[in-house]
C-alpha positions in Angstrom: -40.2 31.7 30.4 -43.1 31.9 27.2 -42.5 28.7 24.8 -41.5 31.1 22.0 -38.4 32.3 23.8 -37.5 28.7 25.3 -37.4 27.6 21.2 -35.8 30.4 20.1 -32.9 29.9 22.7 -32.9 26.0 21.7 -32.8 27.3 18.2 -29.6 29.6 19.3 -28.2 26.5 20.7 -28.7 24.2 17.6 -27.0 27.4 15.5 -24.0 27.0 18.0 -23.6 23.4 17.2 -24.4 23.4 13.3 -22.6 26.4 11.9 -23.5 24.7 8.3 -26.6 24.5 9.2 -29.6 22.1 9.8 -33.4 21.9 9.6 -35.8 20.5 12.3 -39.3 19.6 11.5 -41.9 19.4 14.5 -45.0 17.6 15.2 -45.3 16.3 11.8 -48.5 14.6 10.9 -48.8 12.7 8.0 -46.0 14.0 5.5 -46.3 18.0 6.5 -45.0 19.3 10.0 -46.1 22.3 12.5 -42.9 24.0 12.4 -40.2 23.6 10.0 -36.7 25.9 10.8 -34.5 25.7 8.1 -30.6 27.0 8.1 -29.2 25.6 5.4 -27.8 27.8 2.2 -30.7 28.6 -0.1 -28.7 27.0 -2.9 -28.5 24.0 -0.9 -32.1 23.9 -0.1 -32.7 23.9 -4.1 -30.8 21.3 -4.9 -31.9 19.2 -2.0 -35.6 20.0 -2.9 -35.0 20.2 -7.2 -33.7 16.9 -7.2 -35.9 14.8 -4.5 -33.2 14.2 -1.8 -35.7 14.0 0.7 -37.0 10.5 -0.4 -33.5 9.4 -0.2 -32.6 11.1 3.3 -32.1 8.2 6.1 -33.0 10.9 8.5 -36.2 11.8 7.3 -36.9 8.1 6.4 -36.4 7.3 9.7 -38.9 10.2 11.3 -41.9 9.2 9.3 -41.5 5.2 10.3 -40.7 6.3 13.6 -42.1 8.1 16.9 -40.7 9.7 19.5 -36.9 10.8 19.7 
């Protein structure tokens, strides 16, 4: 099995288990990542990026003081 199908099933898999959706960022460096998969309603991706959330996310706070999982 080729990496691109292994992610795309683990994608399928995160889809199964966050039917409102979710976004992963990989191998970030810095503030900008790799890959960035994004599920989440366009009009909540707006207003999540429109207003600045991600300084104020815990999650994303605590992947850029953090390594590994």
């Amino acid at each position: 099995m080729d990496e691109n199908t292994k992610i795309g099933q683990l994608l399928g898999e995160l889809d199964d288990l966050c039917p409102s959706g979710y976004a992963i960022a990989l191998h970030i460096r810095y503030t900008t990542p790799a890959f960035l998969f994004q599920t989440y309603p366009k009009e909540w991706m707006e207003y999540y990026s429109q207003n600045g959330l991600v300084l104020h996310d815990p999650t994303v706070r605590w992947g850029l003081a953090n390594t590994g999982t």
